[in-house]
MIKOL-533846 format. One record per residue (C-alpha): x negated, y, z negated. Coordinates in pm, 1 decimal. Example, Ala and Ser with C-alpha at 12.3 -4.5 7.8 and 13.67 -1.06 7.14 Angstrom:
! MIKOL-533846
east->-1230.0&north->-450.0&up->-780.0
east->-1367.0&north->-106.0&up->-714.0
This chain:
! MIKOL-533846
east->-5224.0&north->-1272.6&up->-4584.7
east->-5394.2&north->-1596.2&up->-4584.5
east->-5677.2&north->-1589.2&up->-4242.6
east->-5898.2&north->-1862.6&up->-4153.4
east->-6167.9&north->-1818.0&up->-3904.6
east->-6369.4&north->-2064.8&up->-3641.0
east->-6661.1&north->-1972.5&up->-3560.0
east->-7016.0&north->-2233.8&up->-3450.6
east->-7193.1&north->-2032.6&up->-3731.3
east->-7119.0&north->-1823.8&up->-4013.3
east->-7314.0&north->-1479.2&up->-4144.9
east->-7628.1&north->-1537.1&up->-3948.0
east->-7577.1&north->-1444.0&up->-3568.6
east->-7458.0&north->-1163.2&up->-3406.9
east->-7074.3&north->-1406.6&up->-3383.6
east->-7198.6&north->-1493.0&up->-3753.8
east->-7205.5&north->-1158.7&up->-3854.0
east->-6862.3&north->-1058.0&up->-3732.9
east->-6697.1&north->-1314.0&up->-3848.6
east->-6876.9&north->-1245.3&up->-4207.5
east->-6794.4&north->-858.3&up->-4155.4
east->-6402.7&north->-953.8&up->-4068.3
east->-6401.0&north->-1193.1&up->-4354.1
east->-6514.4&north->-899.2&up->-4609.0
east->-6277.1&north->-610.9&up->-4457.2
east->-5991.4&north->-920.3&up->-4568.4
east->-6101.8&north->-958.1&up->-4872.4
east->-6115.7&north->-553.8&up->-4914.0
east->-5780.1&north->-520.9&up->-4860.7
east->-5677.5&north->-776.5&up->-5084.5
east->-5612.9&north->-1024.3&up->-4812.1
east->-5800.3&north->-1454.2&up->-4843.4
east->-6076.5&north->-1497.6&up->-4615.6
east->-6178.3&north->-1869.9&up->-4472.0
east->-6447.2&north->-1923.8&up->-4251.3
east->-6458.9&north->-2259.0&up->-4077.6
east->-6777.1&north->-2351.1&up->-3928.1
east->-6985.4&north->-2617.1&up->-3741.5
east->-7429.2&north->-2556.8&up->-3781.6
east->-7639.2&north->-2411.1&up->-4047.5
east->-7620.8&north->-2381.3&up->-4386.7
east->-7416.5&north->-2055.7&up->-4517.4
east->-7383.0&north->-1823.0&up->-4794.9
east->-7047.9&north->-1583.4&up->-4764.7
east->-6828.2&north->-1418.4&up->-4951.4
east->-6546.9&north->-1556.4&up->-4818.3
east->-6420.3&north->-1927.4&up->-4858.4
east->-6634.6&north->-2187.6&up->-4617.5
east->-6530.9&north->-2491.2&up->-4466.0
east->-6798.2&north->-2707.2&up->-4267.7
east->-6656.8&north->-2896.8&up->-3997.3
east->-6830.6&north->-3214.7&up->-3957.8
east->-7243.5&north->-3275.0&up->-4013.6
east->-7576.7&north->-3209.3&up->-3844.5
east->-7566.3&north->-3580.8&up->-3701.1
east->-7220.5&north->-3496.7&up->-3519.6
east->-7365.1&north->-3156.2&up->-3385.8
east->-7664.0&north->-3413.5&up->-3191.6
east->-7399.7&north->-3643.0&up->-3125.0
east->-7220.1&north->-3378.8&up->-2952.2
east->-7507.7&north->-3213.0&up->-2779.2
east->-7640.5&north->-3545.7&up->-2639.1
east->-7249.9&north->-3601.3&up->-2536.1
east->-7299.9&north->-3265.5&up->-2325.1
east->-7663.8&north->-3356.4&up->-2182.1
east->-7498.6&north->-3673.9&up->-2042.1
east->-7155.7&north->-3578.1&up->-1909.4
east->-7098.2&north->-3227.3&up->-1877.4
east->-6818.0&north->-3205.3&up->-2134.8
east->-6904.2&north->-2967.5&up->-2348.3
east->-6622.8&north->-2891.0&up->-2645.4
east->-6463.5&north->-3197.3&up->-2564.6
east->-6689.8&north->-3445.6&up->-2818.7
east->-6646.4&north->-3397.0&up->-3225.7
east->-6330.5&north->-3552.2&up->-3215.8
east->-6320.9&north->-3690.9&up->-3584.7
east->-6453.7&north->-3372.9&up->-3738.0
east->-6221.2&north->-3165.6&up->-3580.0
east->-5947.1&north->-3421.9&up->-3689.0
east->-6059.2&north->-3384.6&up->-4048.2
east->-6037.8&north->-2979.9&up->-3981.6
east->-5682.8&north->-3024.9&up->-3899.1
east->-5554.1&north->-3210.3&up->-4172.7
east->-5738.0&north->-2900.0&up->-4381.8
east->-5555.8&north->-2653.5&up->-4187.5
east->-5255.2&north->-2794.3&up->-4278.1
east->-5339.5&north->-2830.8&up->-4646.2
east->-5465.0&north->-2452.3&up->-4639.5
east->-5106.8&north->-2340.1&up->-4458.6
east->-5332.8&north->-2001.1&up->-4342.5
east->-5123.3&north->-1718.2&up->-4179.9
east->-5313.1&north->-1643.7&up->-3866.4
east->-5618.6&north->-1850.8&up->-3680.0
east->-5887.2&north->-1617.1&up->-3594.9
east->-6117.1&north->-1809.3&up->-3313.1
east->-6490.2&north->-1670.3&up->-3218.2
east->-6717.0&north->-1871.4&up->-3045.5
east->-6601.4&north->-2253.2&up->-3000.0
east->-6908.3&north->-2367.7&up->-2793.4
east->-7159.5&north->-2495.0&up->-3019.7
east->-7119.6&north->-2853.4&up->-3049.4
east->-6945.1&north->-2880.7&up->-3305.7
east->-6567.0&north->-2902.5&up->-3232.8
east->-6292.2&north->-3071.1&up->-2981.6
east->-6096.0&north->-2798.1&up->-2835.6
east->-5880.0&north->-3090.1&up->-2660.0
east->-5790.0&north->-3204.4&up->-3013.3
east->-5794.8&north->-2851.2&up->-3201.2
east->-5556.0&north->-2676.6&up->-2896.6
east->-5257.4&north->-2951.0&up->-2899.8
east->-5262.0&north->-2879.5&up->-3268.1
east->-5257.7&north->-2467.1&up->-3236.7
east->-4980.1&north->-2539.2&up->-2966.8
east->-4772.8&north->-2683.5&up->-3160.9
east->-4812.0&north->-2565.1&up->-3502.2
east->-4690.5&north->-2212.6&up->-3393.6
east->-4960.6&north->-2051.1&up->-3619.8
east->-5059.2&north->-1632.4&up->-3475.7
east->-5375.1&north->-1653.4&up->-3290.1
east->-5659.7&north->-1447.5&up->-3202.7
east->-5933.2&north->-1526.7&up->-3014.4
east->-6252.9&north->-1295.1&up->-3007.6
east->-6438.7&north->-1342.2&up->-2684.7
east->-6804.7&north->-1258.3&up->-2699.7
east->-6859.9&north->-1431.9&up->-2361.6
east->-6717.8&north->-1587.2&up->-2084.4
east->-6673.6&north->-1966.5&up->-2193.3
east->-6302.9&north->-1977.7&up->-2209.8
east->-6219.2&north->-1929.4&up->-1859.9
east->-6505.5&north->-2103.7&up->-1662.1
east->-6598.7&north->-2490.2&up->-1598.9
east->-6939.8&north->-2462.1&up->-1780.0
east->-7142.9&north->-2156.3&up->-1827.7
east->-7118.4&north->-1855.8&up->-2106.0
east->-7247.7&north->-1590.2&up->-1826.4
east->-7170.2&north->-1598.6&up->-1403.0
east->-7281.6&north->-1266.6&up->-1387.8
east->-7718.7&north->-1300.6&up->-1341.4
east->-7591.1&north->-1545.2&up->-1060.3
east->-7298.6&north->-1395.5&up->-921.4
east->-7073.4&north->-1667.2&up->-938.6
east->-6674.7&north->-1597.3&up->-926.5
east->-6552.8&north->-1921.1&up->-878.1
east->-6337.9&north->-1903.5&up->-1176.5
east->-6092.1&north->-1646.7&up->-1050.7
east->-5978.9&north->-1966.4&up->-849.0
east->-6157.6&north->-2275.4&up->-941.7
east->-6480.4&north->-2349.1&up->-1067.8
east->-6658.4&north->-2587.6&up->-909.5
east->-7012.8&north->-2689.9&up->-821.6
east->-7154.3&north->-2490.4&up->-1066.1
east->-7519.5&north->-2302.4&up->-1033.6
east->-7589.7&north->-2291.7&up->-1359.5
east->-7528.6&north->-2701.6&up->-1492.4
east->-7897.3&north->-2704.4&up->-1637.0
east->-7845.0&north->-2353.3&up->-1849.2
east->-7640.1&north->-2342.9&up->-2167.0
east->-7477.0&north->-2616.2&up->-2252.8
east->-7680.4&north->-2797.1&up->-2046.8
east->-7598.2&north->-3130.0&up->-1854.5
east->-7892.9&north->-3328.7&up->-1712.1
east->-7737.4&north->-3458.6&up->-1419.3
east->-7391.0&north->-3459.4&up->-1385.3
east->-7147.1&north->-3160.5&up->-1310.2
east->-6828.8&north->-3164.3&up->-1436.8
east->-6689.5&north->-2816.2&up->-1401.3
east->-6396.2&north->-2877.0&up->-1201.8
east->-6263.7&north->-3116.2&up->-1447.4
east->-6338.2&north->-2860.8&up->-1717.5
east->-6197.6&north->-2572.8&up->-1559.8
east->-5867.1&north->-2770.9&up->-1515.2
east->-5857.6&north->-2900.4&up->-1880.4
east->-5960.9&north->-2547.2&up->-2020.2
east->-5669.3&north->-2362.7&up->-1811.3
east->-5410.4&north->-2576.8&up->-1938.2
east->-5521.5&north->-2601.1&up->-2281.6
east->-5524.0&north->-2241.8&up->-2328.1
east->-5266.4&north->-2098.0&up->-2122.9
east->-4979.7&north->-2234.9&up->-2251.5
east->-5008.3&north->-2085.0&up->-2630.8
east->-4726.0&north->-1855.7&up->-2732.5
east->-4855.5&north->-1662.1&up->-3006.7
east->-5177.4&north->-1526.5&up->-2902.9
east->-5393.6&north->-1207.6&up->-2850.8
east->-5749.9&north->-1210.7&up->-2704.7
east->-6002.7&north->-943.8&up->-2814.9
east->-6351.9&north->-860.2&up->-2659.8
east->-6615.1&north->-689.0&up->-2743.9
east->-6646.8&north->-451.8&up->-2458.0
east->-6371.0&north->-319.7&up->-2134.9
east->-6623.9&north->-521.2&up->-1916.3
east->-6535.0&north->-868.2&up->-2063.5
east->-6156.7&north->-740.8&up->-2064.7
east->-6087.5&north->-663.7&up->-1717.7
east->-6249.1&north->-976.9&up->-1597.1
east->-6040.0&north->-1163.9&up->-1876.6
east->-5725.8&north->-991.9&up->-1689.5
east->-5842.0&north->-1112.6&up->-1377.5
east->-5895.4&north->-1509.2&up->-1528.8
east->-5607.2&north->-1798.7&up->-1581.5
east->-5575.5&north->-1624.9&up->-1952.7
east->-5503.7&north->-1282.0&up->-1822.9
east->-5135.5&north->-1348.3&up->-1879.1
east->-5211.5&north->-1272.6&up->-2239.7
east->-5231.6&north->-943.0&up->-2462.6
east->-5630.7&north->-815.9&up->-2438.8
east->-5743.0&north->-577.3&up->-2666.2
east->-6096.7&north->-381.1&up->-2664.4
east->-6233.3&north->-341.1&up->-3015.8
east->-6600.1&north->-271.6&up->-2988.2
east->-6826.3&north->-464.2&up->-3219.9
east->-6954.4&north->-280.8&up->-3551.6
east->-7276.4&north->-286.7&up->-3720.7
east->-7355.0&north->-187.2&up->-4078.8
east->-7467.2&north->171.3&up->-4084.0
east->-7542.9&north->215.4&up->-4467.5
east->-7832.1&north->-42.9&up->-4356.8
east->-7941.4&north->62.0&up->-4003.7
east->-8007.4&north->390.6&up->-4059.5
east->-8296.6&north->652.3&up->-3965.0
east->-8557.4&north->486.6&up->-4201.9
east->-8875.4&north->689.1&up->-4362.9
east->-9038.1&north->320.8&up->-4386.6
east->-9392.9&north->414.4&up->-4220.7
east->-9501.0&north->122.1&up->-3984.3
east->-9861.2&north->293.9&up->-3920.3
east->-10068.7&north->-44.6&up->-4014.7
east->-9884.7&north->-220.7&up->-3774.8
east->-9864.7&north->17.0&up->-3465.5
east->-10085.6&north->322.4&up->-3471.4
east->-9903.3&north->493.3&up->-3125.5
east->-9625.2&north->553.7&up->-2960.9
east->-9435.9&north->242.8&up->-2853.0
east->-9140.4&north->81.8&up->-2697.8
east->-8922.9&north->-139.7&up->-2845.9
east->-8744.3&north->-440.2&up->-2728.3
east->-8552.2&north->-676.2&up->-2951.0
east->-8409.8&north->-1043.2&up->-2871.8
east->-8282.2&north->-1366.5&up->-3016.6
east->-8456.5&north->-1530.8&up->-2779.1
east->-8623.7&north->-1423.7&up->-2477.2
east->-8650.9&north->-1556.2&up->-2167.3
east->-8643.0&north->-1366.9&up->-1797.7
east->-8307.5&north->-1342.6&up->-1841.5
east->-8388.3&north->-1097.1&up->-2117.1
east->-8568.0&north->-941.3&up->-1892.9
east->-8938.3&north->-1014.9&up->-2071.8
east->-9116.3&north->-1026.7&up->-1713.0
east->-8945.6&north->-716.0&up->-1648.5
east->-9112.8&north->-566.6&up->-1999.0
east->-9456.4&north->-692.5&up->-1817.0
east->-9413.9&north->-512.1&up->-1541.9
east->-9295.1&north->-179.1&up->-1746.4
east->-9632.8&north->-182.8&up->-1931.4
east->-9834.4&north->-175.4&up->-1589.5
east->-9690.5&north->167.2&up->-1518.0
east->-9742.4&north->333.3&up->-1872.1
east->-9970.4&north->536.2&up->-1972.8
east->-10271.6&north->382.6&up->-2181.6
east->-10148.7&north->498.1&up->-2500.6
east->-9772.9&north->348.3&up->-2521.6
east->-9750.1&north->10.9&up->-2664.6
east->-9448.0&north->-175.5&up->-2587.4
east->-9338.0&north->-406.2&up->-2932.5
east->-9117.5&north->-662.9&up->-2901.5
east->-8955.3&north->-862.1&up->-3160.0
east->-8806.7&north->-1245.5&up->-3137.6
east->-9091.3&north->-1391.0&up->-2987.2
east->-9244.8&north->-1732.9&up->-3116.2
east->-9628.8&north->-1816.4&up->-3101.9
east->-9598.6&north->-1964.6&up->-2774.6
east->-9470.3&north->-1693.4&up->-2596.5
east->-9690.1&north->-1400.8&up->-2815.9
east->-9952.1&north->-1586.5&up->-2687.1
east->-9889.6&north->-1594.9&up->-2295.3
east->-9826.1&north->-1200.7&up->-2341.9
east->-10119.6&north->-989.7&up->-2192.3
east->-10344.7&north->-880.9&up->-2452.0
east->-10331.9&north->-525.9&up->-2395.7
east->-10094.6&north->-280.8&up->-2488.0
east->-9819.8&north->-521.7&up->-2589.3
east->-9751.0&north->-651.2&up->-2973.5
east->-9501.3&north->-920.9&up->-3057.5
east->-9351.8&north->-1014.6&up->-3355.5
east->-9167.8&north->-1296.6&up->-3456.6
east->-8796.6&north->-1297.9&up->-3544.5
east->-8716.9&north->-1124.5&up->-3851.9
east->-8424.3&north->-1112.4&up->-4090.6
east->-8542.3&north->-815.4&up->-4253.5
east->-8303.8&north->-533.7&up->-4150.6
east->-8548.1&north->-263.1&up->-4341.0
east->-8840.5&north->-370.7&up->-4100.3
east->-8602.2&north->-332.9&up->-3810.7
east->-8502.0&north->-33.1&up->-3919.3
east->-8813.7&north->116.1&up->-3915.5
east->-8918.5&north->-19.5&up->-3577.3
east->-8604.2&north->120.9&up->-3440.7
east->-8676.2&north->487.7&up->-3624.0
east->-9043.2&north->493.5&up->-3499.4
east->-8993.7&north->356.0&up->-3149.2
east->-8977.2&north->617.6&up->-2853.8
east->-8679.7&north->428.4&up->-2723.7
east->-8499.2&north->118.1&up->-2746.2
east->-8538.1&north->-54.9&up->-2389.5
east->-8277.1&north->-359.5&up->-2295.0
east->-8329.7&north->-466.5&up->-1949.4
east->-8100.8&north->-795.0&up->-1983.2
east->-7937.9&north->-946.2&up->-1706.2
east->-7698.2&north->-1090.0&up->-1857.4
east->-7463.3&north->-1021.0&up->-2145.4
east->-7149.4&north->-881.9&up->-2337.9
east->-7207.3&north->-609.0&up->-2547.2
east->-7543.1&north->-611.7&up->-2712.3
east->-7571.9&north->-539.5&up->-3080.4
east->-7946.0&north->-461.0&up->-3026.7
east->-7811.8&north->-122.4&up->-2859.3
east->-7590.2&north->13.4&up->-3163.6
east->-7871.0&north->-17.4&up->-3402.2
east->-8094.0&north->170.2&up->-3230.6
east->-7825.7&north->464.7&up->-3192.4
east->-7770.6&north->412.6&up->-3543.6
east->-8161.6&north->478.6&up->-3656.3
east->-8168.5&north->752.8&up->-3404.9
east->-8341.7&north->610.7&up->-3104.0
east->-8236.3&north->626.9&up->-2782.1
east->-8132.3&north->354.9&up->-2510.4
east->-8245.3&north->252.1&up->-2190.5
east->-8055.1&north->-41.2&up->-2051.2
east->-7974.7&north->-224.0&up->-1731.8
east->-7609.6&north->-219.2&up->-1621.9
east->-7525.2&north->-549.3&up->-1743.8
east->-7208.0&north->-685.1&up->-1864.5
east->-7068.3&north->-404.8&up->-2187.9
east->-7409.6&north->-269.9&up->-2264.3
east->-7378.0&north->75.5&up->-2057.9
east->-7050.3&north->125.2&up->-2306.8
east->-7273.1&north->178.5&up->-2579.2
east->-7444.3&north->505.1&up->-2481.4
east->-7349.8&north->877.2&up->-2313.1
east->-7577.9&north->1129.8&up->-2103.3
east->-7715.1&north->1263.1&up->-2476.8
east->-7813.1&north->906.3&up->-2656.3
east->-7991.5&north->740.6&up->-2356.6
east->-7972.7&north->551.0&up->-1973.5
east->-7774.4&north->316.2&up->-1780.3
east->-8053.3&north->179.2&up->-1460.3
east->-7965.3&north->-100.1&up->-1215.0
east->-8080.4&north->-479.4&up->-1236.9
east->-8457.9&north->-497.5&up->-1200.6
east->-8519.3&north->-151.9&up->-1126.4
east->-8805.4&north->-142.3&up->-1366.1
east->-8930.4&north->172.8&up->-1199.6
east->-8610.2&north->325.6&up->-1264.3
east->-8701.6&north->230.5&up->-1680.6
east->-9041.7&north->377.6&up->-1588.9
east->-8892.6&north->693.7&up->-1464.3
east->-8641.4&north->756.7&up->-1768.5
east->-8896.6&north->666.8&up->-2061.7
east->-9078.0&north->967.7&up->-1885.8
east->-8783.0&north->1192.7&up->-1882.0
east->-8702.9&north->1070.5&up->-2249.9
east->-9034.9&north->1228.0&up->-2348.5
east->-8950.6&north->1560.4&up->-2270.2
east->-8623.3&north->1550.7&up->-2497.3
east->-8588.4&north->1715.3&up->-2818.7
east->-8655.4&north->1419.6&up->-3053.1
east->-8472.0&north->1565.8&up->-3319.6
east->-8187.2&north->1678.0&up->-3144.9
east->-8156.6&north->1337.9&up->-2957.1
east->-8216.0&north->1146.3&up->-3278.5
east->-7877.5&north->1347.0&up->-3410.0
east->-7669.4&north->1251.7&up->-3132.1
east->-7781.5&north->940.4&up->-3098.7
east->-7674.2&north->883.3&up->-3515.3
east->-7346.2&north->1118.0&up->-3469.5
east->-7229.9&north->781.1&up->-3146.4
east->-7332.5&north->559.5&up->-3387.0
east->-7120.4&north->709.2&up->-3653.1
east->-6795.4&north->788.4&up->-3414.7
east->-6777.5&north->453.1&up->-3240.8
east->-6938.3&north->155.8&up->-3414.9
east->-6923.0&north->205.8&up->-3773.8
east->-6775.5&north->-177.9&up->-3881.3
east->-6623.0&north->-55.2&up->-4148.6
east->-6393.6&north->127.6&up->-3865.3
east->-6432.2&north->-124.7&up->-3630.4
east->-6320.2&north->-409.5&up->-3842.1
east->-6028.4&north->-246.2&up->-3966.8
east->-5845.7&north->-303.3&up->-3601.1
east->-5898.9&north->-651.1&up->-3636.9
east->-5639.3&north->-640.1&up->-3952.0
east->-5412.0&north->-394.5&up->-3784.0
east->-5375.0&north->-661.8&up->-3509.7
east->-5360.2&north->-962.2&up->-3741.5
east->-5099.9&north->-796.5&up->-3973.8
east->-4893.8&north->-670.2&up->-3647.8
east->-4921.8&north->-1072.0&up->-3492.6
east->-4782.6&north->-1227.7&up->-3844.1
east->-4527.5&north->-974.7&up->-3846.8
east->-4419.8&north->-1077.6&up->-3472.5
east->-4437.7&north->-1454.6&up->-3485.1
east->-4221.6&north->-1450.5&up->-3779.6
east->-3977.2&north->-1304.7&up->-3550.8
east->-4011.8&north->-1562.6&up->-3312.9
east->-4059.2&north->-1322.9&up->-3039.7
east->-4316.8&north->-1467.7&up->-2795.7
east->-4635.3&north->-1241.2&up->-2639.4
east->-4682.0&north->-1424.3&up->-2393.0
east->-4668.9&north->-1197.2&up->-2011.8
east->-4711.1&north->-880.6&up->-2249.9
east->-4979.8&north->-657.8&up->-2187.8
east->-5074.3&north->-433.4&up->-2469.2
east->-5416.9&north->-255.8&up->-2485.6
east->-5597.3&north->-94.9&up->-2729.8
């Protein structure tokens, strides 16, 4: 079996990662693994194609700023991906994320459509079926069960300057990817698949697989972090924060704690470190290094994640993994990560409802918690598990298409 996957990056990421992770479980099994992808520079162990350059990626972003067409620029590079899809002759497409700036799904989906190649389409947000944004849910906005239309969030990700175009998109989107007859959608978490059901795609099979993370790596560490934090702490980890992370919210946390908890948060640049208030807080810059996470996780009271808006948040399955608990708003997938014995699930901006559980944390048998919290970790997102369904559904869509038996209108679930 011959895959090729799409993804805006490749191995770096939490979409990165997967891909990378679905690429090796492939190549396990004795299967070829292509990753096709549009930024960065990669090293993977599978077989990379870039799709066009940096210069196109601008080109594409400034197309965006100016028009509101996001995905519908990077018409040459996704040409010249074409004509190597059809040299390569893969078995199944495997899409991830196709916002980026980096390919034309105008161009790329009258291609899929009519080269009758299996499809599968991982969403990790909600792109596909609205005009514009990757997350309605931190403003509420349902427009895209009928039509989207002036949108609320133009000036967010991928932002336009001026001009709002998601009517138009919504239109082009729905009938770009409604009408393909061999293809299954996965997400990440049930959240992002019953809304899915309810969008212009949920005509389409929708499986559940939740995402993995490497355990032989995050794992209780006996890494001492001492000369860095000398007291108990929370932890908070992001990409990139901003209020919609919920780093105000981590502000207001630290007013109500008791003298001696730090809070430590990690993904912060200089600028933002700096605006923090001096006491009892620590930031730390993004780091690859999954030892030094690993060791923040182990040594952290609990792993707070008070974000507003997203799908289902790696951040929380490494923490179980290293044997801290969870404490997380109930946004988007992240609640599915944790029971009544690895952590909490608190409403939107009810930091004294954090407050009140980091308390109640306290009291719980660390070592007991720290075993349950590894033992979920273990059951549920172990990738080498997790992964594996992605083949099981690749070899089971191959093995259908070549029948010539359409999905479409069937509802399977895993």
């Amino acid at each position: 079996m011959k895959v090729l996957q799409i993804n805006a990056v490749v191995n770096t990421g939490s979409t990165g990662r997967i891909a990378e992770e679905i690429g090796n479980v492939l190549i396990v099994h004795g299967h070829e693994s292509y990753i096709a992808y549009g930024r960065g520079r990669a090293q993977s162990t599978s077989h990379l194609i870039k799709i066009g350059s940096d210069w196109e990626v601008y080109l594409h972003g400034a197309y965006t700023l100016l028009t509101d067409r996001h995905g519908f620029a990077s018409r040459r590079p996704t040409e010249n991906l074409i004509e190597q899809i059809e040299s390569l002759k893969p078995d199944l497409i495997a899409l991830h994320n196709l916002h980026g700036y980096y390919i034309n799904i105008e161009v790329l989906f009258k291609f899929l459509k009519n080269s009758k190649i299996p499809l599968v389409w991982t969403f990790h947000d909600c792109w596909p079926f609205t005009g514009h944004c990757t997350h309605f849910e931190h403003e509420g906005c349902f427009k895209w069960r009928q039509h989207c239309e002036r949108c609320p969030k133009t000036t967010y990700y991928p932002k336009s300057l001026v001009i709002d175009n998601s009517k138009r998109n919504f239109s082009d989107k729905k009938e770009l990817f409604s009408e393909l007859p061999f293809l299954n959608i996965i997400t990440p978490s049930r959240w992002l698949a019953k809304y899915v059901k309810e969008s212009f795609l949920g005509h389409y099979p929708t499986h559940t697989i939740h995402n993995g993370i490497n355990l032989d790596k995050f794992k209780p560490s006996e890494n001492s972090i001492s000369p860095i934090i000398d007291t108990k702490y929370i932890l908070g980890i992001a990409n990139i924060w901003s209020s919609r992370k919920g780093l105000l919210d981590f502000v207001k946390i630290r007013e109500n704690l008791e003298a001696d908890v730090k809070i430590v948060l990690v993904g912060l640049s200089e600028k933002e470190m700096s605006k923090l208030p001096k006491e009892g807080f620590l930031g730390i810059r993004r780091t690859e290094s999954v030892e030094q996470l690993a060791a923040l996780y182990t040594n952290a009271l609990c792993y707070v994640n008070p974000t507003y808006q997203d799908n289902f948040p790696t951040t929380n399955l490494e923490a179980l993994a290293c044997g801290t608990p969870v404490i997380t708003y109930n946004t988007g997938g992240s609640p599915e990560a944790i029971d009544e014995h690895t952590g909490f699930v608190v409403e939107k901006g009810d930091v004294d409802g954090i407050i009140e559980k980091i308390k109640i944390l306290e009291t719980w048998d660390r070592q007991k918690t720290a075993k349950a919290c590894r033992k979920r970790a273990e059951e549920h997102f172990d990738k080498n598990k997790q992964y594996l369904k992605y083949l099981k559904i690749f070899e089971d869509l191959i093995k259908e298409t070549k029948s010539g038996h359409s999905i479409v209108n069937e509802h399977p679930h895993l």
